[in-house]
Backbone as CSV, one residue per row, in Angstrom:
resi,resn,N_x,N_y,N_z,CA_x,CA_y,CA_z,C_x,C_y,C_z
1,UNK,19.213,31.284,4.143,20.338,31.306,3.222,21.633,31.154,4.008
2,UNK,22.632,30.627,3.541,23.769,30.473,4.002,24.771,31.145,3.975
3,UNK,25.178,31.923,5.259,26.302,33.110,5.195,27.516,32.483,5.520
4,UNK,27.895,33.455,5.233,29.623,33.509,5.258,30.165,32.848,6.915
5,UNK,29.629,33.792,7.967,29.947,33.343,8.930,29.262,32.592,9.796
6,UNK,28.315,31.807,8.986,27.490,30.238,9.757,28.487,29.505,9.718
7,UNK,29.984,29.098,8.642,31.197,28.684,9.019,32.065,28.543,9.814
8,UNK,31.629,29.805,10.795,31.761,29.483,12.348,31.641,27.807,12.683
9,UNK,30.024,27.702,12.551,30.128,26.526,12.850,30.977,25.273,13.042
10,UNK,31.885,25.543,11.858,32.913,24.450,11.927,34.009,24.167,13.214
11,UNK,34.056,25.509,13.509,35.303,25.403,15.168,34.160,25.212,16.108
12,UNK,33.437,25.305,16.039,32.089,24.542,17.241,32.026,23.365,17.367
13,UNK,31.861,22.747,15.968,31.581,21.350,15.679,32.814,20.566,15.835
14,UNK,34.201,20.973,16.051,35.479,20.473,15.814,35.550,20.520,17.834
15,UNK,35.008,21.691,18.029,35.156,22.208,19.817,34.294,19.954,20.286
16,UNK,33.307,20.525,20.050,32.488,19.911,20.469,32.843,17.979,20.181
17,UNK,33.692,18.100,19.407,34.114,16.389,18.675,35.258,16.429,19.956
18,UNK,35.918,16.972,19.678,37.016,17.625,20.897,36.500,17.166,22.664
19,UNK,35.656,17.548,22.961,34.586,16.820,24.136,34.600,15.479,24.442
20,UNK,33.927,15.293,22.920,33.619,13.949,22.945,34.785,12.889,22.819
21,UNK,35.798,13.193,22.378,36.864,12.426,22.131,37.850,12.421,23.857
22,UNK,37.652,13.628,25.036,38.096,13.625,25.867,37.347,12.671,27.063
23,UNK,36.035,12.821,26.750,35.129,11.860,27.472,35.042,10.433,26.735
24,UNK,36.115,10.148,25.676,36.451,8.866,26.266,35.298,8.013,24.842
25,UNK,34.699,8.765,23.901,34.341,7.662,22.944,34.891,7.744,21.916
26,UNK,35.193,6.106,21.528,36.267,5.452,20.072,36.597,6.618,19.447
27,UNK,37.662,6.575,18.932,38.476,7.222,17.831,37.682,7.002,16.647
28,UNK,37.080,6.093,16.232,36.473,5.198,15.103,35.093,6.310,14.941
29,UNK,34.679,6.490,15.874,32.974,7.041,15.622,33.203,8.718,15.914
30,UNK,34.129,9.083,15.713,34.627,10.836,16.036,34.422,11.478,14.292
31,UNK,34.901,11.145,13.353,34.198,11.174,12.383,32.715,11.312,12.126
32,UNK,32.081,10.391,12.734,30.699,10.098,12.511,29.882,11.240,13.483
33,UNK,30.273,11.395,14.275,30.055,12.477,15.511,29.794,13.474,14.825
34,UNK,31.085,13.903,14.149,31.407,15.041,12.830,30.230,15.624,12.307
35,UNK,29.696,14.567,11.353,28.640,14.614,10.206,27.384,14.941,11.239
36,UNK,27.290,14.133,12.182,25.962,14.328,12.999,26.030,15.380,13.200
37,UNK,26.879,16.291,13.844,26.694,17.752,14.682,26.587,18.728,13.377
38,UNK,27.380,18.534,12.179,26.960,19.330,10.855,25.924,19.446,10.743
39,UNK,25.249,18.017,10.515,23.660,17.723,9.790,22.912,18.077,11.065
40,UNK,22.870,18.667,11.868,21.897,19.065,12.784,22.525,20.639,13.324
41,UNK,23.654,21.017,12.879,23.711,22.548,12.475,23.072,23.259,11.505
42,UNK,22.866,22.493,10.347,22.702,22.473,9.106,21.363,22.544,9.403
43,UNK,20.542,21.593,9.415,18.935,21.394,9.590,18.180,22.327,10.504
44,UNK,19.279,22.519,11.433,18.354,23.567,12.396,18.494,24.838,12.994
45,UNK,19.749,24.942,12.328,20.453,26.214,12.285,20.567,27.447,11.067
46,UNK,21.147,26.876,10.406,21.449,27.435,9.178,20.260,27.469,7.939
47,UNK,19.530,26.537,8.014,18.719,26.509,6.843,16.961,25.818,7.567
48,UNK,16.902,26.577,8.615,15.273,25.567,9.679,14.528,25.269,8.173
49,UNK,13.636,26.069,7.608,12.540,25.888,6.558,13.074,24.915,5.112
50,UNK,14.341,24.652,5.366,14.483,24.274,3.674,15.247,23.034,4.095
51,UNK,14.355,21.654,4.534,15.316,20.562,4.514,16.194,20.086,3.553
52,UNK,16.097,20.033,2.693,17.575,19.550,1.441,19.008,20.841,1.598
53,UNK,18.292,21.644,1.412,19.777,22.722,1.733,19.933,22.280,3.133
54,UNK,19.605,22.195,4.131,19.750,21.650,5.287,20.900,20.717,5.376
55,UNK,20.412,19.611,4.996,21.404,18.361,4.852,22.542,18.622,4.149
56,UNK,22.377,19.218,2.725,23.781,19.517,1.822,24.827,20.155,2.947
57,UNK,23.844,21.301,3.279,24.898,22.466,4.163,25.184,21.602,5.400
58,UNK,24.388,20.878,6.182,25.106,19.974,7.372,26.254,19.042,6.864
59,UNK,25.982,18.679,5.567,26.685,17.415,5.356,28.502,18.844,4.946
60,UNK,28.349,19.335,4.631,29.675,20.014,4.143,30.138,20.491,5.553
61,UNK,29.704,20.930,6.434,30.030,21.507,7.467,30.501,20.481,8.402
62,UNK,29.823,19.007,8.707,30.821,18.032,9.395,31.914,17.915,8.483
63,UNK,31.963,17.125,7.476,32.648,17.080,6.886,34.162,18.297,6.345
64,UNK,33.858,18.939,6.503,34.477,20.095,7.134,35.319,19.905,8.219
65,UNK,34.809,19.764,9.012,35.100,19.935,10.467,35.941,18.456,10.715
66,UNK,35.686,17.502,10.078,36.030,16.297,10.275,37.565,15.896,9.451
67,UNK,37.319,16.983,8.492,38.809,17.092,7.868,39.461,17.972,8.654
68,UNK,38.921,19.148,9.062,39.527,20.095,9.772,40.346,19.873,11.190
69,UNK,39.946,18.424,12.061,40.043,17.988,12.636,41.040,16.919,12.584
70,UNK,41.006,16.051,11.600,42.092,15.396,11.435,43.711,15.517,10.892
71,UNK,43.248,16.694,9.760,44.502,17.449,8.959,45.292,18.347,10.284
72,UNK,44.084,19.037,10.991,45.265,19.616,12.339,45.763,18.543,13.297
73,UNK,45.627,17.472,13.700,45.891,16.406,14.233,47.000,15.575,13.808
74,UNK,46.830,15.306,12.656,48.426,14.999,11.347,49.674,16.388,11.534
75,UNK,49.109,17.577,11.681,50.056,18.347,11.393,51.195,18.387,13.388
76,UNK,49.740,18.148,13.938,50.813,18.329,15.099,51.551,17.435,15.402
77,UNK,50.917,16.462,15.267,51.998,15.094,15.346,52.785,15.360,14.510
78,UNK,52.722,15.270,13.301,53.981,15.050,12.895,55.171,15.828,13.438
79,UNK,55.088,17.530,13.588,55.997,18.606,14.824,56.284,17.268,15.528
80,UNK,55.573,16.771,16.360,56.548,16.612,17.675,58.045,15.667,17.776
């Protein structure tokens, strides 16, 4: 079942896009990165026995993270 603070996940998954965007791959596929690290939080974390809640809950959690990621990215730029 899905708790409150498996939402964690999301500053993991944002940590971890964060990585990947310093080591240097496209701006374009950092999004997509997103959804992957959800859907395999999701599948094997949060929900192992129940693949469909799996995916729903991976798919909200990149996605998540992928807004979470870009909306703080808009906000700092624009500050500077």
């Amino acid at each position: 079942m899905f708790e409150v603070y498996d939402v964690a996940l999301i500053a993991l998954i944002v940590g971890l896009v964060e990585i990947l965007k310093t080591a240097g791959l496209p701006k374009r596929w950092l999004p997509i990165a997103s959804v992957l690290f959800g859907l395999a939080g999701g599948i094997f974390y949060v929900s192992p026995g129940d693949l469909k809640s799996g995916i729903i809950i991976g798919l909200i959690l990149g996605l998540s993270a992928s807004g979470l990621y870009s909306g703080s990215k808009n906000i700092v730029v624009r500050k500077k």
